[in-house]
C-alpha positions in Angstrom: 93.5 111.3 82.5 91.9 113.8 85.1 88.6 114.1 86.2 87.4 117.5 86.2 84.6 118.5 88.4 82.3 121.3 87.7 79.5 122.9 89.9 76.1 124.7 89.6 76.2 128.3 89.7 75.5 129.5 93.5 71.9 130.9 94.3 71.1 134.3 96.3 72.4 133.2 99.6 76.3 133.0 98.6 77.4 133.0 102.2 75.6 130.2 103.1 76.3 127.9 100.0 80.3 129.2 100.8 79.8 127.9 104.1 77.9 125.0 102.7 80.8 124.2 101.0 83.5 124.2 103.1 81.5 121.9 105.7 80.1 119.1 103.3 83.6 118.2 101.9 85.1 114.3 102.3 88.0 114.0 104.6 90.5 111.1 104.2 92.8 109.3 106.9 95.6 106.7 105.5 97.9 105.1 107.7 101.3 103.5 106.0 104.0 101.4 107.8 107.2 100.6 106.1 110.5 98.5 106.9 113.6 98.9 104.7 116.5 96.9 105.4 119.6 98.2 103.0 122.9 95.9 103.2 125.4 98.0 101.2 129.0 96.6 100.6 130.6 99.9 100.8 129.1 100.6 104.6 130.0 98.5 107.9 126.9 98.4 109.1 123.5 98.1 107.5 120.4 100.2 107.7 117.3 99.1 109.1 114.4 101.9 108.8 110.7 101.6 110.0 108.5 104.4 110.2 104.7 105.1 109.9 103.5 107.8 107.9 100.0 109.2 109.0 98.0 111.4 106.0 95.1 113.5 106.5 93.4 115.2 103.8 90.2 117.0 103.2 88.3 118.2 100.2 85.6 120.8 100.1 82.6 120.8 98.1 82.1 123.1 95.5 81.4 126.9 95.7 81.1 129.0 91.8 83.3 126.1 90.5 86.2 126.5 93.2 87.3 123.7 95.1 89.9 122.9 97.8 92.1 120.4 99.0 94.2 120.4 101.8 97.0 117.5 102.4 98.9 117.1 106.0 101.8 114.1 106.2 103.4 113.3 109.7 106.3 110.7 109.0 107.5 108.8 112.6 110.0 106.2 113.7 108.8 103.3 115.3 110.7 100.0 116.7 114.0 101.2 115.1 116.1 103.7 113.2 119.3 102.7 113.0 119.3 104.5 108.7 120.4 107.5 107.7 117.6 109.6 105.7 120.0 111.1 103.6 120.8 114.9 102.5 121.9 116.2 106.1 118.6 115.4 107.9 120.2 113.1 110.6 124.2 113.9 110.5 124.5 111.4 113.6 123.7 108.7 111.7 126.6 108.7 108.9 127.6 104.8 109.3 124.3 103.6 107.9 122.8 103.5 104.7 120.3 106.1 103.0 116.8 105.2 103.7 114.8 108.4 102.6 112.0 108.5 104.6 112.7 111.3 107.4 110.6 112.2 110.1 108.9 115.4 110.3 105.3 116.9 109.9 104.4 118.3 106.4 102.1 120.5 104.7 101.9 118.0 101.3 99.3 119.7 99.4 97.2 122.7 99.2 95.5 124.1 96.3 92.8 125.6 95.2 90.4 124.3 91.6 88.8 126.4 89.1 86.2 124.6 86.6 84.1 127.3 85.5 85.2 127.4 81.7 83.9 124.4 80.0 87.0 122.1 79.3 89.3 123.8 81.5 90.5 123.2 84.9 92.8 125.8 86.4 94.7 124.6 89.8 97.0 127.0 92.2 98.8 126.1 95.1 100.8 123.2 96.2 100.1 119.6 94.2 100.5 116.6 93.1 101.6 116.7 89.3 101.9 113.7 87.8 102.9 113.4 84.0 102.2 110.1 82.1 104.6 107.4 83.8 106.2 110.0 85.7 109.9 109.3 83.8 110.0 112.8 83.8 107.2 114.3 86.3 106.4 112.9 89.0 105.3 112.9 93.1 107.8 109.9 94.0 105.2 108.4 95.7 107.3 105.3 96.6 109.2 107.8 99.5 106.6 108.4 102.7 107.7 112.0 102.2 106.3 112.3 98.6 108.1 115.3 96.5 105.3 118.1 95.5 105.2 121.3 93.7 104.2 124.8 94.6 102.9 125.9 90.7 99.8 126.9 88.8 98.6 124.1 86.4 96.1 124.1 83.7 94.7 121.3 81.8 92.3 121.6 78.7 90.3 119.0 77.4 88.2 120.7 75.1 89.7 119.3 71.5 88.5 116.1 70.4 90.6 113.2 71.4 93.3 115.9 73.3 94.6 116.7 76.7 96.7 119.3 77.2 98.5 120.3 80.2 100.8 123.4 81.4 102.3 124.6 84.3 104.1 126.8 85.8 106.7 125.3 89.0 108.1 128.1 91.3 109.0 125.5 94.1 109.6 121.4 94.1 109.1 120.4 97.8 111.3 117.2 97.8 111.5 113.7 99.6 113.9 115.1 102.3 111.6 117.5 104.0 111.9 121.9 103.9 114.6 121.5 107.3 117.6 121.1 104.8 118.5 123.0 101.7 118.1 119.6 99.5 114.6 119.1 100.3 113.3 122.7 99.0 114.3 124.2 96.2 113.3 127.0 94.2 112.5 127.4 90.4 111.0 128.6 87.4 110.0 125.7 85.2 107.6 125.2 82.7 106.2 121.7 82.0 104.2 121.3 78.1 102.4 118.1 77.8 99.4 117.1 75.3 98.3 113.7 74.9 96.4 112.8 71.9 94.5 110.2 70.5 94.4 109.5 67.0 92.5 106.5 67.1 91.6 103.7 69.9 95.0 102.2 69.7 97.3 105.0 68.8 97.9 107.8 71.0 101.3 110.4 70.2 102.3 112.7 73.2 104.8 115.8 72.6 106.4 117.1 75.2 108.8 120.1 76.7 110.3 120.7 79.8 112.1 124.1 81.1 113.6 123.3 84.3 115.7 126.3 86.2 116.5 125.5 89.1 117.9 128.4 91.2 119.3 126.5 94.4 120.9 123.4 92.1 121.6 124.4 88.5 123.2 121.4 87.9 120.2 120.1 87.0 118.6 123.1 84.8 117.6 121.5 81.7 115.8 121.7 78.7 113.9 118.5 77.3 111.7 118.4 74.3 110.3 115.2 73.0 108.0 112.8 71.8 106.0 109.5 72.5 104.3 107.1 70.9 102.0 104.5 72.3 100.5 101.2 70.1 98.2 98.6 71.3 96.0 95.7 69.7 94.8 92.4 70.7 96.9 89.6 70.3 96.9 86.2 71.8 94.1 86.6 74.0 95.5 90.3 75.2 96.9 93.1 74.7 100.2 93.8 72.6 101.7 97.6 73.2 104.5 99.2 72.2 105.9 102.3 73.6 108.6 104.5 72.0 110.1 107.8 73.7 112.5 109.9 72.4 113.9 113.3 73.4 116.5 115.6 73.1 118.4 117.5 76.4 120.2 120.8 76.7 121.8 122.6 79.5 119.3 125.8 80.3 119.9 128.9 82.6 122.5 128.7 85.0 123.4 125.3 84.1 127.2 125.0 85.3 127.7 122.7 81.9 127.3 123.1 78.2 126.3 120.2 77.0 123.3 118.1 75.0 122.3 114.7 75.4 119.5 112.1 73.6 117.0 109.8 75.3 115.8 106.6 73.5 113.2 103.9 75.4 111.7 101.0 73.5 109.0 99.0 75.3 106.6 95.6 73.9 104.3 94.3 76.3 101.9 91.9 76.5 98.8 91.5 79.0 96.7 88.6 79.1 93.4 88.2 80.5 94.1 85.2 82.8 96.4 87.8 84.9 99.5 87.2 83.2 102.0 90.0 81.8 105.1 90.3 79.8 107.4 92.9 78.8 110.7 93.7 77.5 112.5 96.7 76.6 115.3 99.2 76.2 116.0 103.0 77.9 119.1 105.0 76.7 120.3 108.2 78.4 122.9 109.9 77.2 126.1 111.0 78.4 130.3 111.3 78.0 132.2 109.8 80.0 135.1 112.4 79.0 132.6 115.3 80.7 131.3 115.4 84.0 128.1 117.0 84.2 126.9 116.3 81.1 124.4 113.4 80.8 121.1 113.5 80.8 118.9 113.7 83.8 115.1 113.8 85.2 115.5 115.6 88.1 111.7 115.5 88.5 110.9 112.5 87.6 109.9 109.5 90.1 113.5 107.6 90.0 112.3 104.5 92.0 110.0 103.1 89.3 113.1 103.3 86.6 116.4 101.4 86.1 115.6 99.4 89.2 114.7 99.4 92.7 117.4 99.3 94.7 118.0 103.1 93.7 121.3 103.1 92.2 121.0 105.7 89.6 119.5 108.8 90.9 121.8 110.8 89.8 123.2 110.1 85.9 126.3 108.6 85.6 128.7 111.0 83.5 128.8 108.2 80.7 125.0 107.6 80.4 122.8 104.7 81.6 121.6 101.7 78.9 119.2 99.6 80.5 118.1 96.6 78.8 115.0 95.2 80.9 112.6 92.4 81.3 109.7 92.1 83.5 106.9 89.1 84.5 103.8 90.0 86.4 100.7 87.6 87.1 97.5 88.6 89.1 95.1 85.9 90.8 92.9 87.1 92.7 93.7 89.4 94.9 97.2 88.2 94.9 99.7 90.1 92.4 103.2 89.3 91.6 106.0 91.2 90.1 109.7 90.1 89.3 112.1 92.5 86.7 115.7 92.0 85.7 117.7 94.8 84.7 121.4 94.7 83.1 122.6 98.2 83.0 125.8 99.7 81.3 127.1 103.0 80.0 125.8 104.5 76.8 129.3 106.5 76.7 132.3 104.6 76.8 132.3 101.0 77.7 131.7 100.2 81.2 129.5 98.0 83.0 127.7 99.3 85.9 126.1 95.9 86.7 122.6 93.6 87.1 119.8 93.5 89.1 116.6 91.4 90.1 113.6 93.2 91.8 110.9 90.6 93.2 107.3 92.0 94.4 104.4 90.4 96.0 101.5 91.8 97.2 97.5 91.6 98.8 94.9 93.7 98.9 92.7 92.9 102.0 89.1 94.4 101.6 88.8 98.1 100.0 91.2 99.5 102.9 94.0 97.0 104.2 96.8 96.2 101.7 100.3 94.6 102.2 103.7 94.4 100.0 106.7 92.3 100.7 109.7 93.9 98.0 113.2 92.8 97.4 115.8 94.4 95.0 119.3 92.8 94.6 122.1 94.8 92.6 125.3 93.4 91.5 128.0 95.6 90.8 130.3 95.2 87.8 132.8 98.0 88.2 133.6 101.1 90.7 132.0 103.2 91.9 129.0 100.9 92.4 129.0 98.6 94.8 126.6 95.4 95.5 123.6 96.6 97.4 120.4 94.3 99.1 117.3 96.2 99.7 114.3 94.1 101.6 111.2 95.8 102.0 108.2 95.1 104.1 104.6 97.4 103.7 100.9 97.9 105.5 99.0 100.2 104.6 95.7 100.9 105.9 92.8 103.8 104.0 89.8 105.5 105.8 
């Protein structure tokens, strides 16, 4: 859900009250360290990436129901570097794994609010859009170079029990920075969303994405779909269910005809003593007899889906089927997280392979936080190969 702030109407002295505004903002300072080690069987040597990302953001106050909010992001390698950050950003370093974190200042986010019709929030410039669990929309906020969009968004809240959202995406500023051609890329996409709730434990959401993309068309697409979400008490929790489905097409100058479906099942189960189960299944789908034709969330934030350690950015050709389960348990300010994956093709009959993903992490205070992250893949057939990715994270908020 979004909050949407509104403001008073501004008095005689307008000039004042602007500058008012622009002066008695909040300004935010967060520092995060990260250390990726990747040991990949296909490359000699292994990657070993640390870098610190330094954010500064300010928001203004509010001025006849406009608001700003600037974002800046400096990423920097510390101790070592010896990783390659992937999509042409550091040709030297060829013999290592990707780690894609390059360095480089960035202008993340700037944009501009408008809350002056009741229900409505109208935001221009460069943002943050982030669409339910971000499977297909989302800032991939795992990267220290998060992906952003250059769009106009609106979201409407005046219908009982309803959200709606649309915008409008003329540019997707990705993970790898606006130096190379892969980290910028221009479009005209429409995102649809509406989220409604027909009572306090079912919600359905509809959904339809339009993605040209004018500098990779491989990935122009057309989704339409819908979600349902369930949840009651059970057992001293909470039981949901999820279920996703959608349907794909190739759109504009997409170089392939082609249409593919997407299926995910979920059940969960949170308790109140910190514990948490869940198990579930996520079917794209492809044919392995054409290339190019599977289906894809270029947008979406990949990290969080079909497992850690990254090996399915990109679709395979025959699909993905990912059958999942995942145990988490909280105490105090302790949290830990462990999933196993066993993915194969939904096209054809291969097996791409398994893999285990172990998290834990602390919270120190309101400001001081600290992850320790593992994801181990075993391959079951070319081209994937086995792949070990350690992770180490500080992060610090002002």
């Amino acid at each position: 859900m979004v909050c949407m702030a509104t403001s008073g109407v501004a008095g005689a002295d307008d000039a004042g009250n602007f500058a008012d505004a622009m002066t008695a903002g909040a300004a935010h300072v967060a520092l995060r360290y990260r250390f990726e080690h990747v040991d990949q069987a296909n490359f000699v040597e292994n990657a070993e990436a640390s870098t610190l990302r330094l954010r500064l953001n300010y928001s203004t106050g509010a001025w006849r129901d406009f608001q700003a909010f600037g974002e800046f992001d400096y990423i920097g390698e510390v101790f070592v570097n010896d990783f390659n950050s992937g999509a042409g950003t550091n040709p030297g370093r060829s013999q290592y794994p990707v780690v894609a974190d390059p360095k480089g200042a960035d202008l993340n986010q700037l944009y501009v609010d408008y809350t002056g019709m009741q229900g409505w929030r109208w935001r221009l410039g460069r943002q943050r859009i982030l669409i339910d669990d971000h499977r297909y929309v989302g800032n991939v906020g795992w990267r220290q170079n998060e992906q952003t969009y250059d769009a106009l968004s609106v979201m409407n809240k005046s219908l009982p029990e309803t959200e709606l959202f649309y915008s409008f995406v003329t540019n997707v500023n990705r993970v790898f920075g606006d130096t190379v051609a892969a980290g910028d890329h221009g479009m005209n996409t429409h995102l649809l969303h509406a989220r409604i709730e027909l009572n306090e434990r079912l919600s359905v959401t509809p959904y339809g994405f339009y993605i040209d993309n004018d500098d990779d068309p491989t990935v122009s697409t057309s989704t339409f779909g819908v979600r349902l979400a369930v949840s009651h008490p059970f057992a001293g929790g909470t039981l949901s269910y999820l279920a996703d489905a959608a349907r794909q097409t190739d759109a504009a100058d997409a170089l392939v005809d082609f249409d593919a479906n997407y299926l995910r099942l979920d059940v969960s189960w949170a308790g109140q003593g910190g514990l948490s189960l869940s198990a579930g299944a996520e079917s794209l789908g492809g044919d392995h007899t054409l290339s190019g034709a599977a289906f894809r969330t270029p947008l979406a934030t990949l990290h969080a889906f079909q497992g850690w350690a990254d090996q399915f950015l990109s679709t395979p050709d025959g699909g993905i089927d990912d059958l999942h389960g995942k145990l988490g348990y909280r105490r105090g300010l302790w949290q830990w997280q462990a999933a196993f994956h066993d993915f194969s093709a939904e096209s054809g009959s291969v097996d791409y392979g398994t893999e285990l993903d172990v998290s834990v992490s602390r919270n120190f205070g309101d400001r001081y936080a600290l992850m320790l992250k593992s994801a181990i893949f075993n391959a079951d057939e070319a081209p994937f190969v086995d792949t070990r990715k350690y992770w180490l994270m500080l992060s610090a908020d002002y």
